[in-house]
C-alpha positions as a printed NumPy array, in Angstrom:
array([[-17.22 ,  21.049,   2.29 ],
       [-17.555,  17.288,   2.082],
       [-14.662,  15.677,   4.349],
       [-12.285,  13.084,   3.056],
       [-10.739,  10.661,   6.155],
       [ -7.835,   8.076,   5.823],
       [ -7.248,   5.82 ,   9.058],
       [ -5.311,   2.665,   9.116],
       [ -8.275,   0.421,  10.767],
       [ -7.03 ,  -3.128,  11.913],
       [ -8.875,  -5.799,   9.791],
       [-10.602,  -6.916,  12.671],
       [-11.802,  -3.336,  13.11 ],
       [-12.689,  -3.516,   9.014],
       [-14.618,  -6.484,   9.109],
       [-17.488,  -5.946,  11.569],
       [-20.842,  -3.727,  12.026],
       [-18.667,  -0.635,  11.89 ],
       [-18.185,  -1.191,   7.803],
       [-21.036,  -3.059,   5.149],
       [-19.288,  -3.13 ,   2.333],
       [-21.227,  -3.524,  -1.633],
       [-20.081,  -3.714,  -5.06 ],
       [-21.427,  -1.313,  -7.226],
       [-22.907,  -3.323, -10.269],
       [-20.589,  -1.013, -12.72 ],
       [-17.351,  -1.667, -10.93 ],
       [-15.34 ,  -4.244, -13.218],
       [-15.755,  -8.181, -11.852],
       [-13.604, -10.079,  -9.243],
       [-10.823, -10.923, -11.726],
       [ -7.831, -11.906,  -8.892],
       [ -5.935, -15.105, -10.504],
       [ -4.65 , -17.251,  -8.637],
       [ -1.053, -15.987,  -8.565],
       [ -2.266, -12.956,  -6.821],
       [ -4.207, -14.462,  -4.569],
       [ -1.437, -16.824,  -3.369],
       [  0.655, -13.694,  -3.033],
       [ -1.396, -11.979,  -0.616],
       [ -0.663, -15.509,   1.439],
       [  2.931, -15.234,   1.068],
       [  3.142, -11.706,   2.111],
       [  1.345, -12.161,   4.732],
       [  3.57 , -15.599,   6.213],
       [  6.813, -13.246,   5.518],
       [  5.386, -10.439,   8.124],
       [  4.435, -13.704,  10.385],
       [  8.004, -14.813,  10.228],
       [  9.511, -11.076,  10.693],
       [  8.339, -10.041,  13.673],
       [  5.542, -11.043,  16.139],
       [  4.631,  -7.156,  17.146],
       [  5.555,  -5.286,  13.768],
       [  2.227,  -4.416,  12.258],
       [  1.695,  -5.371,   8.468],
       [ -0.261,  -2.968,   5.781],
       [ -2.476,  -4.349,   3.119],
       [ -2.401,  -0.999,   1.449],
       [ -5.75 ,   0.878,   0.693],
       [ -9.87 ,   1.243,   0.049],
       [-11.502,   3.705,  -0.767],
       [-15.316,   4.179,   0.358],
       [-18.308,   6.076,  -0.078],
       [-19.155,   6.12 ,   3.605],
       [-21.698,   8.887,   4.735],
       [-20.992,   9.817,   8.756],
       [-21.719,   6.81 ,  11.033],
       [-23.575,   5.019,   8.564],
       [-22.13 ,   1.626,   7.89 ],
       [-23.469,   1.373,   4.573],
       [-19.29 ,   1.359,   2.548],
       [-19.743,   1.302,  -1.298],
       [-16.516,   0.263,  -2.496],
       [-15.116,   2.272,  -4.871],
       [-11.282,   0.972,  -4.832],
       [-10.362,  -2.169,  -2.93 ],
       [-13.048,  -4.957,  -4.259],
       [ -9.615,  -7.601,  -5.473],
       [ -8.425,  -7.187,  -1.962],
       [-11.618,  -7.6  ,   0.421],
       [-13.285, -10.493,  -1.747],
       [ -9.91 , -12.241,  -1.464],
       [ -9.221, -11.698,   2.365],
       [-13.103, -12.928,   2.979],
       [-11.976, -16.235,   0.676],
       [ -9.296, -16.66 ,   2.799],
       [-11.039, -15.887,   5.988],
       [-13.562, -18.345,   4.851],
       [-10.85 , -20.873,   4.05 ],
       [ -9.302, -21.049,   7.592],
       [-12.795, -21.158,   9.262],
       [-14.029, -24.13 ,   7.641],
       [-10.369, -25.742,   8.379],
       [-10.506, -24.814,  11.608],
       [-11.223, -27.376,  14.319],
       [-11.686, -25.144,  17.072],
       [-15.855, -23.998,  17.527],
       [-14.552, -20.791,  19.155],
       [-12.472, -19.64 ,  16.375],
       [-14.827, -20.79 ,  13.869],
       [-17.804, -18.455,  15.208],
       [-15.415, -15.44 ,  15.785],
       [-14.306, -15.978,  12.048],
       [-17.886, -16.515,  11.1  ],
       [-18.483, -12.353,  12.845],
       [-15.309, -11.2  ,  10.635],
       [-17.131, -12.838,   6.96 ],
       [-20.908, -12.028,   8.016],
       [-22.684,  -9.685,  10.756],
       [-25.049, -12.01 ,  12.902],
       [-27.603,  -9.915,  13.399],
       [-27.964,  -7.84 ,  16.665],
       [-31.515,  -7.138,  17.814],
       [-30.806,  -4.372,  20.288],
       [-28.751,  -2.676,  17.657],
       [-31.182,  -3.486,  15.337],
       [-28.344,  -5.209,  12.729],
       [-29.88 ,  -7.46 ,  10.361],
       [-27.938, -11.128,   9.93 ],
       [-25.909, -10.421,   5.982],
       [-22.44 , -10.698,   4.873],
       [-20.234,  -8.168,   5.222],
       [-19.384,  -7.731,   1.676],
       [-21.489,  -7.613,  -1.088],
       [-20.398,  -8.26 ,  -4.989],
       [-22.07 ,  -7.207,  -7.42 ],
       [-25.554,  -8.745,  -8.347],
       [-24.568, -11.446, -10.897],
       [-21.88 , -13.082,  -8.223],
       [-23.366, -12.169,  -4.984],
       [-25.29 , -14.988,  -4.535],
       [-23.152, -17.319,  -5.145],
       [-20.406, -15.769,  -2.715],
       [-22.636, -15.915,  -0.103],
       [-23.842, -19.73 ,  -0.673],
       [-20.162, -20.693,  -2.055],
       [-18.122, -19.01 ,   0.291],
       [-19.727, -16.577,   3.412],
       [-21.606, -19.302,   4.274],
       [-20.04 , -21.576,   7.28 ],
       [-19.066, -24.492,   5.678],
       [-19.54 , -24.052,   1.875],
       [-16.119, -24.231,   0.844],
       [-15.562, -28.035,   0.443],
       [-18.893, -27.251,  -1.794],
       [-17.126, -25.043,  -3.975],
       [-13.958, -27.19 ,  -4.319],
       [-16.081, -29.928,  -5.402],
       [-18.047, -27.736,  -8.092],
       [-17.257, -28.764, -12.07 ],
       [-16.229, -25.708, -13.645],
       [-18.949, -25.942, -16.488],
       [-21.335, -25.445, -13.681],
       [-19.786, -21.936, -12.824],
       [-22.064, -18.935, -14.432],
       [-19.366, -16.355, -14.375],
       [-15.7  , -15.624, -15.275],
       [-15.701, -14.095, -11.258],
       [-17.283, -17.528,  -9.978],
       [-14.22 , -19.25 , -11.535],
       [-11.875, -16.844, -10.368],
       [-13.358, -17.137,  -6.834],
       [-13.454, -21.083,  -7.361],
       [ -9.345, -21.377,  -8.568],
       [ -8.164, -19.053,  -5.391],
       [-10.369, -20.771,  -2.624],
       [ -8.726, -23.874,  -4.351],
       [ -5.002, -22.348,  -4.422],
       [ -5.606, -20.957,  -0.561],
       [ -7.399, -24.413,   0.219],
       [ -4.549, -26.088,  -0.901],
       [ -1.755, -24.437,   1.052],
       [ -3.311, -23.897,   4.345],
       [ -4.27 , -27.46 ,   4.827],
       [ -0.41 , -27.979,   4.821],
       [ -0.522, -26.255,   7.984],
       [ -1.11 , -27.039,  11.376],
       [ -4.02 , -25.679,  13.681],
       [ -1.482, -23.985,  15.87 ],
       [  0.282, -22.09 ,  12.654],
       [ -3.386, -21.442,  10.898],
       [ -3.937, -20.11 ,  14.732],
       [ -1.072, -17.764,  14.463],
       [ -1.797, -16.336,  10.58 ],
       [ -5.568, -15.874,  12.   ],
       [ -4.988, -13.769,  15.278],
       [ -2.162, -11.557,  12.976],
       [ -4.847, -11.109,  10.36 ],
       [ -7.195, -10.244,  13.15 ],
       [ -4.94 ,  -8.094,  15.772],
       [ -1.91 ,  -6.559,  13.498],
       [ -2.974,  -6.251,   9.609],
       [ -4.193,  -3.061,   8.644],
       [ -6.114,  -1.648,   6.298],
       [ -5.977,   2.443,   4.851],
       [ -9.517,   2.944,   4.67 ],
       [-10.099,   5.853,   2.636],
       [-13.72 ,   7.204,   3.394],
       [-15.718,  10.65 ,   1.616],
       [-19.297,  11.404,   2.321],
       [-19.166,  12.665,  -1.958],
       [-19.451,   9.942,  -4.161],
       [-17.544,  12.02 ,  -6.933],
       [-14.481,  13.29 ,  -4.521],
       [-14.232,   9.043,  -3.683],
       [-13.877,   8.738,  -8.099],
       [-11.348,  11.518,  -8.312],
       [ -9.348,   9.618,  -5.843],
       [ -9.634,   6.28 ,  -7.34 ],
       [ -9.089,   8.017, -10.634],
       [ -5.66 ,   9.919,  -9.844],
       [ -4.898,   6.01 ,  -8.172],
       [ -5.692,   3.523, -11.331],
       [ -4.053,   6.282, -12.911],
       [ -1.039,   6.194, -11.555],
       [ -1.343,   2.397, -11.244],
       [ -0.606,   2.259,  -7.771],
       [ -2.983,   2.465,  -4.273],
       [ -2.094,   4.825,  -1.67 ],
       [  1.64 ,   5.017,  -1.071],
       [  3.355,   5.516,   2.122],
       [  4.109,   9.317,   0.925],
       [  0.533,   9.558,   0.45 ],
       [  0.163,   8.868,   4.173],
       [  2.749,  10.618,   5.087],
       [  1.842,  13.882,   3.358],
       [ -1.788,  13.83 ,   5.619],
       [  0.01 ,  13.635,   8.777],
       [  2.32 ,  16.718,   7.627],
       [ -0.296,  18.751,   5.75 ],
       [ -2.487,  17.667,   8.799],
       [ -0.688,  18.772,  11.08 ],
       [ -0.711,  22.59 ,   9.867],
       [ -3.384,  25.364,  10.58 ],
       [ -5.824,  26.025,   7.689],
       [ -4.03 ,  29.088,   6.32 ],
       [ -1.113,  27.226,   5.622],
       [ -1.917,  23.387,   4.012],
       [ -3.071,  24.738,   1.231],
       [  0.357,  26.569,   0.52 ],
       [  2.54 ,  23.329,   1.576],
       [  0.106,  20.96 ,   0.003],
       [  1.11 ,  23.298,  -2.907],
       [  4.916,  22.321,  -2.551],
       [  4.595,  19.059,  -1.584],
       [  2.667,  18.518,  -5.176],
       [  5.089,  20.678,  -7.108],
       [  7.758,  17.987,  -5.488],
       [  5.73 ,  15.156,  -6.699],
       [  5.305,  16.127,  -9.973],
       [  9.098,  17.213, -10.221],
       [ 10.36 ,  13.637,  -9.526],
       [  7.246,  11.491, -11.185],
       [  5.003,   9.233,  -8.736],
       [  7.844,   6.345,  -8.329],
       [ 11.34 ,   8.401,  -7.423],
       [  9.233,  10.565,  -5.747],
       [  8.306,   7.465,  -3.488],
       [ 11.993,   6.46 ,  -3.731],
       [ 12.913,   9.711,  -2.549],
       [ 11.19 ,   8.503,   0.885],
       [ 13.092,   5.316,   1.454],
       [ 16.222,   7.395,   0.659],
       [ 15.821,  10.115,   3.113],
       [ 15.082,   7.602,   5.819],
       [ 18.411,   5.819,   5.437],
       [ 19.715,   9.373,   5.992],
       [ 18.394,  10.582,   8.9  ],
       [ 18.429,   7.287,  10.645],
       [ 21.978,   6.36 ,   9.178],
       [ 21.262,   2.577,   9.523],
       [ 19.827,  -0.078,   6.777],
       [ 16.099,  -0.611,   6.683],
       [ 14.638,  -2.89 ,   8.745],
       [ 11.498,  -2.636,   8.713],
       [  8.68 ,  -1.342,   6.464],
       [  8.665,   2.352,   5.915],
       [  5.331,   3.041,   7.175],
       [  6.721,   1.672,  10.476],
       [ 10.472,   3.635,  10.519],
       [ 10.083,   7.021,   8.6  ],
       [  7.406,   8.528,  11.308],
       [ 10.403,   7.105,  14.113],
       [ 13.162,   7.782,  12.296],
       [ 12.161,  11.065,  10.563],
       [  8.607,  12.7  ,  11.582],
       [  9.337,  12.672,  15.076],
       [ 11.508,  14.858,  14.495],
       [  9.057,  17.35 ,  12.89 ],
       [  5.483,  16.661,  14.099],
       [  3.783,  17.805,  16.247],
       [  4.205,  21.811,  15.515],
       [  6.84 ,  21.97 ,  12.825],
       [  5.679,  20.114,   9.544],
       [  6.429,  23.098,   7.594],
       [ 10.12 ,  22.839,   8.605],
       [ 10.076,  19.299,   7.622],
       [  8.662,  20.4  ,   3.584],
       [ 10.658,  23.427,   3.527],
       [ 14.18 ,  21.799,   4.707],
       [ 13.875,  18.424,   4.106],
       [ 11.356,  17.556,   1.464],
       [ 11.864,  20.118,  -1.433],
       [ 15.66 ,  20.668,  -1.003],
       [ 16.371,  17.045,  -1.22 ],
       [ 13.242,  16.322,  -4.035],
       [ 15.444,  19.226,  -5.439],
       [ 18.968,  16.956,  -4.903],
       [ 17.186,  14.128,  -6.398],
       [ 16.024,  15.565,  -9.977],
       [ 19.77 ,  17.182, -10.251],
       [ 21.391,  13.333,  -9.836],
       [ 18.475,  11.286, -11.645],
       [ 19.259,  13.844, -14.741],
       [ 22.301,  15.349, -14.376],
       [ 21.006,  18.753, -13.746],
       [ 23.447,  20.128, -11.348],
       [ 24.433,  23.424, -12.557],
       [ 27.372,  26.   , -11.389],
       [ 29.617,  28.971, -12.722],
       [ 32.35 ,  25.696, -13.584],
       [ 32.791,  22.425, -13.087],
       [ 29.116,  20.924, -12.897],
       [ 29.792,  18.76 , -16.452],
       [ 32.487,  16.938, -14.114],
       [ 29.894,  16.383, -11.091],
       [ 27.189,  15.346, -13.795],
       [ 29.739,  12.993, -15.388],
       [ 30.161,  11.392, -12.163],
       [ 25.922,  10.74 , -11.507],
       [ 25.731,   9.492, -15.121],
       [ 28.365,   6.631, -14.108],
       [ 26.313,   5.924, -11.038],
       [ 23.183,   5.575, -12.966],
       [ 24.553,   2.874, -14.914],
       [ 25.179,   0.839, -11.694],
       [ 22.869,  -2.068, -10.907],
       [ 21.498,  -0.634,  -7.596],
       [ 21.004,   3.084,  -6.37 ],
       [ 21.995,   2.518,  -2.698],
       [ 24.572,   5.09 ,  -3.333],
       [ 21.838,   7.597,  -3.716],
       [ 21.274,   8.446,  -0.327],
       [ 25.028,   9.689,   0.262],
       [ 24.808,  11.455,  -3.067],
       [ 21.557,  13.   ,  -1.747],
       [ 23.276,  14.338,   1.276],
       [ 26.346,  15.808,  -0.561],
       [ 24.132,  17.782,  -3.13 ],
       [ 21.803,  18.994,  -0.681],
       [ 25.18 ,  20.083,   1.956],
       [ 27.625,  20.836,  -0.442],
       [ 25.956,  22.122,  -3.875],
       [ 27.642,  25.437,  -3.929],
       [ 31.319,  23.688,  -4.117],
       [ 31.239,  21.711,  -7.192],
       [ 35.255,  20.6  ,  -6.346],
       [ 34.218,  18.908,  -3.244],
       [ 31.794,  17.302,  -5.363],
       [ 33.733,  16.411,  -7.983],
       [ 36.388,  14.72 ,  -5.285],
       [ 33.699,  13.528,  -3.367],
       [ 31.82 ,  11.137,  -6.26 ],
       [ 35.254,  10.265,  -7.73 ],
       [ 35.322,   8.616,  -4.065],
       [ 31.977,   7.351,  -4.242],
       [ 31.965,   6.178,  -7.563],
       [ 34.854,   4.194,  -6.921],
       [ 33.485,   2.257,  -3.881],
       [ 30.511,   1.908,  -5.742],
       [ 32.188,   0.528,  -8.704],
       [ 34.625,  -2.024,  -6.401],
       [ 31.207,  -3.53 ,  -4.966],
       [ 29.965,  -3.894,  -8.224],
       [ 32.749,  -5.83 ,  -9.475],
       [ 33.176,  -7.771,  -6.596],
       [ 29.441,  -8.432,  -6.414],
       [ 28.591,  -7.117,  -2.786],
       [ 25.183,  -8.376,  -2.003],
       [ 22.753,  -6.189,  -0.624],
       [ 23.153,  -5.814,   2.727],
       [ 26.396,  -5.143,   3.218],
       [ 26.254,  -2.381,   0.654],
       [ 23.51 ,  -0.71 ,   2.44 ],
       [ 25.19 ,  -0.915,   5.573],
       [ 28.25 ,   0.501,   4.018],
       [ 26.897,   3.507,   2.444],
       [ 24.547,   4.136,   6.192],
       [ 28.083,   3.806,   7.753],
       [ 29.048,   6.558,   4.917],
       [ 26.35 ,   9.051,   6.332],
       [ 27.03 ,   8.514,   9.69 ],
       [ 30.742,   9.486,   8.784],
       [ 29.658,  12.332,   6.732],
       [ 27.129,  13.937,   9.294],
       [ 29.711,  13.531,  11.881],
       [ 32.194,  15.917,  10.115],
       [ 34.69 ,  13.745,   8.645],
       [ 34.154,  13.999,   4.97 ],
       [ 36.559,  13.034,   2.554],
       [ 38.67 ,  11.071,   4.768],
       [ 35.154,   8.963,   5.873],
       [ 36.658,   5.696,   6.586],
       [ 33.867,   4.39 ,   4.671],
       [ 34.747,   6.268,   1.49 ],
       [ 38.188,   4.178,   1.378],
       [ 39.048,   0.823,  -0.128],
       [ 40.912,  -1.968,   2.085],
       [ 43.569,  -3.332,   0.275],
       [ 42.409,  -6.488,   0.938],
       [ 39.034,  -4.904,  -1.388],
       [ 41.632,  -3.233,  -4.206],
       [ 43.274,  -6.624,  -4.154],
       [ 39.618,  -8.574,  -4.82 ],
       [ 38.296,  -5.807,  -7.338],
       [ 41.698,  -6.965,  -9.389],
       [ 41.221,  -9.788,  -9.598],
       [ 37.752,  -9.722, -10.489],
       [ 38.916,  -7.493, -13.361],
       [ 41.56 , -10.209, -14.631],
       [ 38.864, -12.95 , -14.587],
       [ 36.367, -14.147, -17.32 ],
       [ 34.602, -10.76 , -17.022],
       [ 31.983, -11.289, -20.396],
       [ 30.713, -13.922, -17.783],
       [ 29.445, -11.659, -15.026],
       [ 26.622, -10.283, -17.026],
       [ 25.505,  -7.145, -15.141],
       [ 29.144,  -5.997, -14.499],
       [ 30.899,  -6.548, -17.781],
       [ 29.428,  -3.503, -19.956],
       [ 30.012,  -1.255, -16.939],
       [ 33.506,  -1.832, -16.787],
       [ 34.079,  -1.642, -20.479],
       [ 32.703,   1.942, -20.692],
       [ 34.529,   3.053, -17.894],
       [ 37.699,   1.928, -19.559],
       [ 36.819,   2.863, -22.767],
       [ 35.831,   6.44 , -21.816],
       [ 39.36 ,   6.411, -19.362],
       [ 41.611,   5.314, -22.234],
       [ 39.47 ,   8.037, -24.854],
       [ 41.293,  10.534, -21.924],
       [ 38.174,  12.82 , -22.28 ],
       [ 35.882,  13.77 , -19.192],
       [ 33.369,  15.106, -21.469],
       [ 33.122,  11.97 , -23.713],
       [ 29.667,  10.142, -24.001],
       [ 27.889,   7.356, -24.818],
       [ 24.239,   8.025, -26.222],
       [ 24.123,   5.57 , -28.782],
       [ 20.586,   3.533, -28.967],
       [ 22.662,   0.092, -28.541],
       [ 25.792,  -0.737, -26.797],
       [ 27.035,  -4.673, -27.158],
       [ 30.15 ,  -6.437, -25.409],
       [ 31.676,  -8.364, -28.313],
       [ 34.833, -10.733, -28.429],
       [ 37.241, -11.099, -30.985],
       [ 38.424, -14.321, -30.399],
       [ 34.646, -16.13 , -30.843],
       [ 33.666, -18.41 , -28.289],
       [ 33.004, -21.242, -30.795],
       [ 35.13 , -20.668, -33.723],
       [ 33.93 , -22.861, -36.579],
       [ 35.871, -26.107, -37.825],
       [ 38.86 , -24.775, -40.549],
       [ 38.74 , -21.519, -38.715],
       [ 41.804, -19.72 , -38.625],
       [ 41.124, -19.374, -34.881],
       [ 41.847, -22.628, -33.993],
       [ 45.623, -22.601, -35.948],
       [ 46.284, -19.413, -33.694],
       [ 44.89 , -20.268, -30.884],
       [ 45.019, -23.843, -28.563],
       [ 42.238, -25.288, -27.008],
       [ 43.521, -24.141, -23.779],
       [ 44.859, -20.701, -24.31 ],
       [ 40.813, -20.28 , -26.291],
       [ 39.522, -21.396, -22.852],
       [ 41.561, -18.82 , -20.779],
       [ 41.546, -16.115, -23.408],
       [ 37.783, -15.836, -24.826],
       [ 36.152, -14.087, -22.144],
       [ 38.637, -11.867, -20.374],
       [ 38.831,  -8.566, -21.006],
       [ 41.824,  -8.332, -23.314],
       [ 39.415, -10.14 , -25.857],
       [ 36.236,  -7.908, -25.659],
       [ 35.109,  -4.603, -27.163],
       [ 31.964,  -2.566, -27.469],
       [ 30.146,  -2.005, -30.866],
       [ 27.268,   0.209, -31.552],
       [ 24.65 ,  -2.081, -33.508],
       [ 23.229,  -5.815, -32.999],
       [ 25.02 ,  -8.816, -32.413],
       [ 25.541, -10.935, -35.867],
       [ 25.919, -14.454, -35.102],
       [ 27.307, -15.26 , -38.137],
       [ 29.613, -12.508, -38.031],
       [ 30.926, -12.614, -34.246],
       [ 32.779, -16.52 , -36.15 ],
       [ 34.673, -14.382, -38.764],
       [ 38.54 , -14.557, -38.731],
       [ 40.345, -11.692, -37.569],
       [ 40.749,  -9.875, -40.616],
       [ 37.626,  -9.948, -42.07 ],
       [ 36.228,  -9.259, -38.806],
       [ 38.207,  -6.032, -38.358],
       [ 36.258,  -4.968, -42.13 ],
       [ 33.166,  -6.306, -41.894],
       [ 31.896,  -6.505, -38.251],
       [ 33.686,  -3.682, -36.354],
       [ 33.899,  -1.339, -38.96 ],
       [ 30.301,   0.168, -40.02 ],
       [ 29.34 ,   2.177, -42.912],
       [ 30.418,   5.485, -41.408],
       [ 33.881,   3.595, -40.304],
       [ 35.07 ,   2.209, -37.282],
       [ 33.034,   1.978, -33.875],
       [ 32.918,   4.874, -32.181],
       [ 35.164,   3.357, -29.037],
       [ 38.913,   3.267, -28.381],
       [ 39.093,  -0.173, -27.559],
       [ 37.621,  -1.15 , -30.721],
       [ 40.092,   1.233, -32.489],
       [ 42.479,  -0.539, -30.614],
       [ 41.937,  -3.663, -32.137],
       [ 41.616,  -2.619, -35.382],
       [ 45.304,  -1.445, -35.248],
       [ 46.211,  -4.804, -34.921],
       [ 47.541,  -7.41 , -38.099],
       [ 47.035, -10.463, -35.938],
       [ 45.544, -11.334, -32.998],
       [ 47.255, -14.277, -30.565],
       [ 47.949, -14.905, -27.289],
       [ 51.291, -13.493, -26.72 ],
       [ 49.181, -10.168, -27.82 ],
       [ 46.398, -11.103, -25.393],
       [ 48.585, -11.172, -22.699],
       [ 50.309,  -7.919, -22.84 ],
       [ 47.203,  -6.659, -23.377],
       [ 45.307,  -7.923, -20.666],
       [ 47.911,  -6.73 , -17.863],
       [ 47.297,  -3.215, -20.01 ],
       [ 44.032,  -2.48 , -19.46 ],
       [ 43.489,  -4.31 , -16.279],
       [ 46.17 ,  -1.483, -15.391],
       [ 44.661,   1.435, -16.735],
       [ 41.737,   0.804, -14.213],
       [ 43.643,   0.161, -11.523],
       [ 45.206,   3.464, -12.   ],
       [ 41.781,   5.178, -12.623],
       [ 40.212,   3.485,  -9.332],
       [ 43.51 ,   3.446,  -7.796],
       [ 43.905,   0.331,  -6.672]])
C-alpha cells in the first residue's frame, strides 16, 4: 500500500537538498497577482509583530516524493513556493550582509555538494516555458534589479509578467525597511514558518488529494491536521471505523462549519478568547487531553456529539416530545445576528442539556437577550468573546441560569435603551434585527415567521420629502430631523425599495406602497400604520415611547 505522509517541515527545512521541487509542464502557469503576493508579506509582518516564538503556517503542498529521493513534483503548492523563492530572492539581493546573502543563496538554489554528489540547480523548477527565465531573472544572485528594469513587451509569458509585477510589489516594500527588520522577517521565514508538506510515493493518490482540495477550494485545514494526529493515533483495526465518523461529521456540517466547529469547541474547553492560531491552541487546549491513547474518546464524546449540536442550531433541527419549535425559534433569532460567538455556549447547552427542552428554552431566552443587547449597543469583538468564554466557564462550573454572565447590568439595560430610542435606520446591521424582533413580539405569536425572499426597513416620513410635499406642512424641519430615522417612523415591507414611492404623502403611501396586490404587508407594524388617518409628530411620539417599550419588556430591561 503506497504511504501518504503530512509533516509540518520549517521552510528552512523545505528549501534545501532534502526537497527538489519541478513543475509539471501540465500544471496551470504562475498566475499570483500582485495583491496576493503582497498578502503573503503582510501575513507574514502580522505573525512578526505577534509573537517572537509563536510559529506561523503557510498552509500546504502536496508532492510526489518517492522514499528519500529528493526529486518533489509539485502537484499542489506551485503559487506559494514560486512566490516565497521571489521573495527570498528579493531580500538577498537587498541584503548588505555577504553572510546572509550566501545562506539565502542555499535556501533559492542547492550549490552543489561533491561528496554528496548534489549537482549546483535551483531548488524549484517551473515549468519549461518560464524556467529559464526564473532562474536568470530571479534564482540567480543578483538578477532582480535585472528584472525590475525589464520593459514588459520584452516578457514572453503571462507567468514572466506575473513574476515581474510581484518581485516589483515585494521590491518595493522591503526596501522601506531596514537591514535589521529585513534581518528579523528573514531568520522567522527561516527558523519559525512552516510548511504542511504533503508527500505520496503514487502519483494518482497525490491527484485525488489535490482533487478533493481545488474542490473544496481550500488547502489543508487545521481539521485536516488534526484528524491525522487522532486517526493516527489509533491501532489499525480501528482508524478505519473512526475515520468513518469523523467523515460522516464532515459531510454532516459541509467543509466550512465543519472547520468552524473547531474554533468553537476550542473556546469551550479552554473557556478563554483565542489568542493564538488554532493549529497552535486546539492540540494545548483540547488534544492533550485525548492523545496519546484515547483519540477514540475524543471522536466519540467530543467530535460527533457536538458536530451533532452544531447541525441542530445551524438548521433548527432540535427535535423533542414538546417544546423544540420554541428552542428552534430561539437559534433562528441568533442566526440573524451579525456574529456567531454565541455559538460556542449554545454548543455546550445542546450537547449537556438536549433532553430538557425548558431549560433550553429559558436558557436562549437568556442568551438571546445578551446577545441581542451587544448587538444594539455594538460590542466589538473582543469583549464579546470574552463574555460568552466567561459564560462557559460559569456554565461548566455549575451555575447555570443564574451565570453572572447570562445577566444584564443595568448600567447595559440602560445603554441598550437608549440605543433603541436613537436614529436606529442609521446603524445598518442592527436596524432590521430589531424590527423583526418587535414585529414578531407585537404579532404575540412564538410560531410566527419570516421566509419571505426580501425584507426592507422603510420610513414613512421620507428622508427627503419633495418641495409642495405635504410632509413638510406636517412636519418642521426640526421635528423631520429628529423623527425620520427613529423607530416610531420605520416599518418592514416585503418587496424592493421604490424611490419614487418611499416620497409619497401619507395617504397615498398607505395605498400604493405598503399595501401590495394581495393587501397589506404581511407585518404588524406596517398594519399599524396603515390604521392611521394622519401621521405627525404628536403621533410619533407616543409611538416611539410604545414600541421602544414593548422591547424593553420582551428583553426586560
Amino acid at each position: 500500500m503506497q504511504r501518504l505522509e503530512a509533516h509540518e517541515v520549517p521552510l528552512y527545512k523545505v528549501f534545501c537538498s532534502d526537497y527538489d521541487f519541478r513543475i509539471p509542464d501540465y500544471q496551470r502557469p504562475y498566475a499570483w497577482e500582485v495583491e496576493q503576493a503582497t498578502q503573503l508579506l503582510d501575513d507574514l509582518v502580522d505573525a512578526l509583530d505577534r509573537n517572537h516564538d509563536e510559529p506561523y503556517f503557510l498552509g500546504s503542498v502536496v508532492l510526489v516524493k518517492r522514499g528519500d529521493s529528493s526529486d518533489a513534483e509539485v502537484i499542489d503548492g506551485q503559487q506559494r513556493l514560486t512566490t516565497l523563492t521571489i521573495l527570498l530572492a528579493v531580500l538577498r539581493d537587498l541584503s548588505v550582509d555577504d553572510e546572509i546573502r550566501v545562506d539565502l543563496e542555499k535556501m533559492i538554489a542547492e550549490p552543489g555538494n561533491k561528496i554528496r554528489k548534489l549537482e549546483p540547480k535551483p531548488r524549484l523548477a517551473l515549468r519549461h516555458k518560464d524556467a529559464a527565465f526564473f532562474r536568470e531573472r530571479v534564482q540567480n544572485t543578483g538578477s532582480i534589479a535585472d528584472l525590475l528594469s525589464m520593459k514588459t513587451d520584452g516578457l514572453r509569458t503571462d507567468a514572466q509578467t506575473a513574476l515581474q509585477a510581484n518581485a516589483r510589489a515585494l521590491h518595493a516594500a522591503l526596501t522601506e525597511w531596514t537591514e535589521e527588520q529585513r534581518l528579523e522577517l528573514v531568520s522567522m521565514l527561516s527558523e519559525r514558518t512552516f510548511l504542511v508538506v504533503v508527500s505520496t510515493p503514487d502519483l494518482d493518490s497525490a491527484h485525488r488529494i489535490f482533487s478533493v482540495m481545488n474542490a473544496r477550494g481550500l488547502d489543508l485545514s487545521p481539521a485536516d491536521i488534526f484528524k491525522s494526529l487522532i486517526i493516527g493515533n489509533l491501532t489499525d483495526g480501528a482508524s478505519g471505523a473512526y475515520a468513518a465518523k469523523w467523515e460522516n461529521a464532515e459531510e454532516a456540517l459541509g467543509r466550512e462549519d465543519f472547520a468552524d466547529l473547531f474554533l468553537h469547541l476550542r473556546v469551550i474547553f479552554a473557556r478563554e478568547r483565542a489568542r493564538r492560531e488554532l493549529l497552535k491552541e486546539f492540540p494545548e487546549q483540547v488534544l492533550v487531553h485525548y492523545l496519546p491513547g484515547n483519540g477514540a474518546v475524543f471522536v466519540d464524546d467530543v467530535l460527533v456529539p457536538y458536530a451533532d449540536a452544531y447541525e441542530q442550531v445551524r438548521d433548527q433541527s432540535y427535535t423533542a416530545a414538546s417544546g423544540a419549535e420554541k428552542v428552534n425559534a430561539w437559534f433562528k433569532r441568533l442566526e440573524q445576528l451579525d456574529n456567531n460567538d454565541w455559538r460556542p455556549p449554545a454548543l455546550w447547552a445542546v450537547r449537556e442539556h438536549g433532553d430538557d427542552p425548558d431549560w433550553l428554552d429559558d436558557f436562549f431566552r437568556a442568551l438571546e437577550r445578551i446577545a441581542a443587547s451587544m448587538f444594539i449597543r455594538r460590542i466589538y469583538t473582543s469583549p464579546r468573546t470574552q463574555r460568552y468564554a466567561d459564560l462557559l466557564r460559569e456554565l461548566v462550573a455549575g451555575q447555570g441560569l443564574d451565570a453572572p454572565a447570562l445577566q444584564l447590568s443595568e448600567e447595559e439595560k440602560d445603554e441598550t435603551v437608549r440605543r433603541l430610542g436613537g436614529e436606529l435606520y442609521l446603524v445598518t446591521k442592527v436596524r432590521k434585527y430589531v424590527l423583526l424582533r418587535l414585529d414578531e413580539t407585537l404579532a404575540k405569536s412564538p410560531g410566527v415567521t419570516y421566509d419571505h425572499p426580501l425584507i426592507t426597513v422603510e420610513h414613512v416620513l421620507p428622508q427627503s420629502p419633495k418641495q409642495g410635499s405635504g410632509w413638510l406642512e406636517a412636519f418642521s424641519n426640526d421635528a423631520r430631523a429628529y423623527w425620520t430615522h427613529r423607530i416610531a417612523n420605520l416599518v418592514l415591507l416585503n418587496r424592493a425599495k421604490n424611490s419614487e414611492a418611499q416620497n409619497y404623502d401619507f395617504a397615498k403611501k398607505k395605498s400604493k406602497y405598503f399595501t401590495g396586490r394581495k393587501g397589506a404587508a404581511p407585518f404588524v407594524l406596517t398594519i399599524q400604520v396603515l390604521q392611521h388617518d394622519e401621521w405627525t409628530p404628536e403621533l410619533l411620539e407616543r409611538r416611539q415611547e410604545e414600541l421602544v417599550e414593548v422591547l424593553s419588556t420582551e428583553w426586560d430591561l
